[in-house]
N, CA and C atoms as a LAMMPS dump frame, in Angstrom:
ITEM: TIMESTEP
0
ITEM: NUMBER OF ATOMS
171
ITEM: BOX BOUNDS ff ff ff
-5.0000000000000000e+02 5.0000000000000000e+02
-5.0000000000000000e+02 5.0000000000000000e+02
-5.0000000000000000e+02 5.0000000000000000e+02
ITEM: ATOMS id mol type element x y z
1 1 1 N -361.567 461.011 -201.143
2 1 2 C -362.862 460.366 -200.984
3 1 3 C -363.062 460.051 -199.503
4 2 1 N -364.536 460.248 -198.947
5 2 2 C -364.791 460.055 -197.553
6 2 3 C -364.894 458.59 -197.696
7 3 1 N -364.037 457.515 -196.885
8 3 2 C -364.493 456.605 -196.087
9 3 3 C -365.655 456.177 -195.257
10 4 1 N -365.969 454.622 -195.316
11 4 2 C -366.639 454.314 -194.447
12 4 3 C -366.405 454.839 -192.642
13 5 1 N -364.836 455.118 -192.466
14 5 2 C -364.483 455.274 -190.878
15 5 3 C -365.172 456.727 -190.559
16 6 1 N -364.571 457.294 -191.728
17 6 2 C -364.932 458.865 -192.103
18 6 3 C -365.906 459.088 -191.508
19 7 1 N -367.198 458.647 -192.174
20 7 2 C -368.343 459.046 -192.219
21 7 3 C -369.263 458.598 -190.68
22 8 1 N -368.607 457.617 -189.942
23 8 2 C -368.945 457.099 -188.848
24 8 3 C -368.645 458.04 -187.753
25 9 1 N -367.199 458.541 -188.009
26 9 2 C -366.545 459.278 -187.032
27 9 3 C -367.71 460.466 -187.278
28 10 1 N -367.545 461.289 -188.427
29 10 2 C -368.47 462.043 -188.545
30 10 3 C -370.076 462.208 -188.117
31 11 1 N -370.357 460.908 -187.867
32 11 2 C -371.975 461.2 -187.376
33 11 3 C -371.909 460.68 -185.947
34 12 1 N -370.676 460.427 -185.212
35 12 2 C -370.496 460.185 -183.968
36 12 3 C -370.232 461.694 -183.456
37 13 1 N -369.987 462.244 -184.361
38 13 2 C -369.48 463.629 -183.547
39 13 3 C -370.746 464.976 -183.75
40 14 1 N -371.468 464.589 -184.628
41 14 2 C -372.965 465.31 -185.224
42 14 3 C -373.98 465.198 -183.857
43 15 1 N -373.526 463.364 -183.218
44 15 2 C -374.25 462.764 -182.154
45 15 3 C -373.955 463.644 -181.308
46 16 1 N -372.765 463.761 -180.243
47 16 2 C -372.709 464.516 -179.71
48 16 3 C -372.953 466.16 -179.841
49 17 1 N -372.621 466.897 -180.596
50 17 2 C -373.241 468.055 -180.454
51 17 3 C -374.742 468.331 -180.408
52 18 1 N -375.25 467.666 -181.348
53 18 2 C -376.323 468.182 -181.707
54 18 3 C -377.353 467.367 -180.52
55 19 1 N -377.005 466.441 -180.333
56 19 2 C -378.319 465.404 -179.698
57 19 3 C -378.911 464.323 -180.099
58 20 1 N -379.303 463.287 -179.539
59 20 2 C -380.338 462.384 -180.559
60 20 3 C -381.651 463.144 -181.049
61 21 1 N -382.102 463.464 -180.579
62 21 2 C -383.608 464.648 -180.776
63 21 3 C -383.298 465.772 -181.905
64 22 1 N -382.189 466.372 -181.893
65 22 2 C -382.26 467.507 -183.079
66 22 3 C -381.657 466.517 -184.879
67 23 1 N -380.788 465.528 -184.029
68 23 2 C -380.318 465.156 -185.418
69 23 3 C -381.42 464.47 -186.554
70 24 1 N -382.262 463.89 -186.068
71 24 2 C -383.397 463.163 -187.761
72 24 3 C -384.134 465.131 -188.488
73 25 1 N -383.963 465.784 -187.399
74 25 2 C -384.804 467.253 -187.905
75 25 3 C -383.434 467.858 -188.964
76 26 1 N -382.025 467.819 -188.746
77 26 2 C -381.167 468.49 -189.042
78 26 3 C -381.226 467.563 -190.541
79 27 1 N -381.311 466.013 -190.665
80 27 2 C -381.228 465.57 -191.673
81 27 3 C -381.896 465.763 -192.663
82 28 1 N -383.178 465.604 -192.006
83 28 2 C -384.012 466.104 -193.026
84 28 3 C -384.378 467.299 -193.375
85 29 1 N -383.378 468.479 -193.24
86 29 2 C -383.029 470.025 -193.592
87 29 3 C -381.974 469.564 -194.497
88 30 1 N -380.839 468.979 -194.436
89 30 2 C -380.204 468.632 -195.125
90 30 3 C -380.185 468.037 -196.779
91 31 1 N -381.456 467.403 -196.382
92 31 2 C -382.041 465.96 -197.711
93 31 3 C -382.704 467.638 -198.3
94 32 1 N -383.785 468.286 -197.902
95 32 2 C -384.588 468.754 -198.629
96 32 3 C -383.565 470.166 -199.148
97 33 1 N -382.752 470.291 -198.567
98 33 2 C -381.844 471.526 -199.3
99 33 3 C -381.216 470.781 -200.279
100 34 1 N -380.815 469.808 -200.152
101 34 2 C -380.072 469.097 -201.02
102 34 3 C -380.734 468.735 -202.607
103 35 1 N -382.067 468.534 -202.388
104 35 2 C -383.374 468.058 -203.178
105 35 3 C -383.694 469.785 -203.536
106 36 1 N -383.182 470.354 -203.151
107 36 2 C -384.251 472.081 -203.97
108 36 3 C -382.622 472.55 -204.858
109 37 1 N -381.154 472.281 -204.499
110 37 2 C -380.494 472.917 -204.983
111 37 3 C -380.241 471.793 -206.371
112 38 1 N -380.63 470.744 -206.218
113 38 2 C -380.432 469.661 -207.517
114 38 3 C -381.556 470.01 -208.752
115 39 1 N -382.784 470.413 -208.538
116 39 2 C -383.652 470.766 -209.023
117 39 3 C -383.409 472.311 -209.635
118 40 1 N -382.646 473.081 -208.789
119 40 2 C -382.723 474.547 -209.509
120 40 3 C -381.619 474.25 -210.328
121 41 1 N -380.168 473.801 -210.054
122 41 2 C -379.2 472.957 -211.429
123 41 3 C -379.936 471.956 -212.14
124 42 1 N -380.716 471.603 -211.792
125 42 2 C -381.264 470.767 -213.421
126 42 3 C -382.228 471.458 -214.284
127 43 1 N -382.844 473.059 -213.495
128 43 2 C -383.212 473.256 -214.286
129 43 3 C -382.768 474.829 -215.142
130 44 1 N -381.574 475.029 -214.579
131 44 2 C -380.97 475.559 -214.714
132 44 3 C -379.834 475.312 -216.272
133 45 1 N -379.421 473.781 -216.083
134 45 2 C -379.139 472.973 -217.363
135 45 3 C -380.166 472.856 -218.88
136 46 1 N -381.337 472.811 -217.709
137 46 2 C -382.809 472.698 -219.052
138 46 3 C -382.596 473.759 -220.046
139 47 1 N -383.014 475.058 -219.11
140 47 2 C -383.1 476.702 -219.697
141 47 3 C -381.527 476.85 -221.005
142 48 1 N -380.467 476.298 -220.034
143 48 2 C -379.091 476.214 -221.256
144 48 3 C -379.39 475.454 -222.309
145 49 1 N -380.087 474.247 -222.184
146 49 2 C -380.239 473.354 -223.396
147 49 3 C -381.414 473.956 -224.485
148 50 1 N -382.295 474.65 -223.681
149 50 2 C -383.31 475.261 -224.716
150 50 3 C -382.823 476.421 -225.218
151 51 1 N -382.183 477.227 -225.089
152 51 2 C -381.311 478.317 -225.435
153 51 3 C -380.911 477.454 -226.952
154 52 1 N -379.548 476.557 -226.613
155 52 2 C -379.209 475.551 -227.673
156 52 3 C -379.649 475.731 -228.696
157 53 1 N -381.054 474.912 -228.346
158 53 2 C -381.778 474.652 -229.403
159 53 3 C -382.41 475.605 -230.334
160 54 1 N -382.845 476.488 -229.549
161 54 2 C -383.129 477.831 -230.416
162 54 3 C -381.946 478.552 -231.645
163 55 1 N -380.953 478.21 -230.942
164 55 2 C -379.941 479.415 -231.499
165 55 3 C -379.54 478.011 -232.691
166 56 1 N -379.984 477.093 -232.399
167 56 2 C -379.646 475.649 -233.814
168 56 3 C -380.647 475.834 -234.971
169 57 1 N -381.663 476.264 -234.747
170 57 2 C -382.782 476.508 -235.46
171 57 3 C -382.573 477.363 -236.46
């Protein structure tokens, strides 16, 4: 499990490479990939559960 130190060290070192200026753009590439691949597994789970149900019928 990542730590609180972890995760500090980690965005101290994001700081330096990237910049203050590129990093809120990189995050929020991050959030919205994060937000499209949760959505295609949930609905990806849906399509399995309706399958289910059909083949229960």
């Amino acid at each position: 499990m990542v730590g609180p130190g972890s995760i500090i060290l980690i965005a101290i070192v994001a700081l330096l490479i990237f910049g203050p200026k590129k990093l809120p753009e990189l995050g929020k590439a991050a959030g919205s990939t994060l937000r499209e691949f949760k959505n295609a597994t949930k609905g990806l789970a849906d399509d399995d559960d309706d399958s289910k149900n059909k083949d229960a019928k």
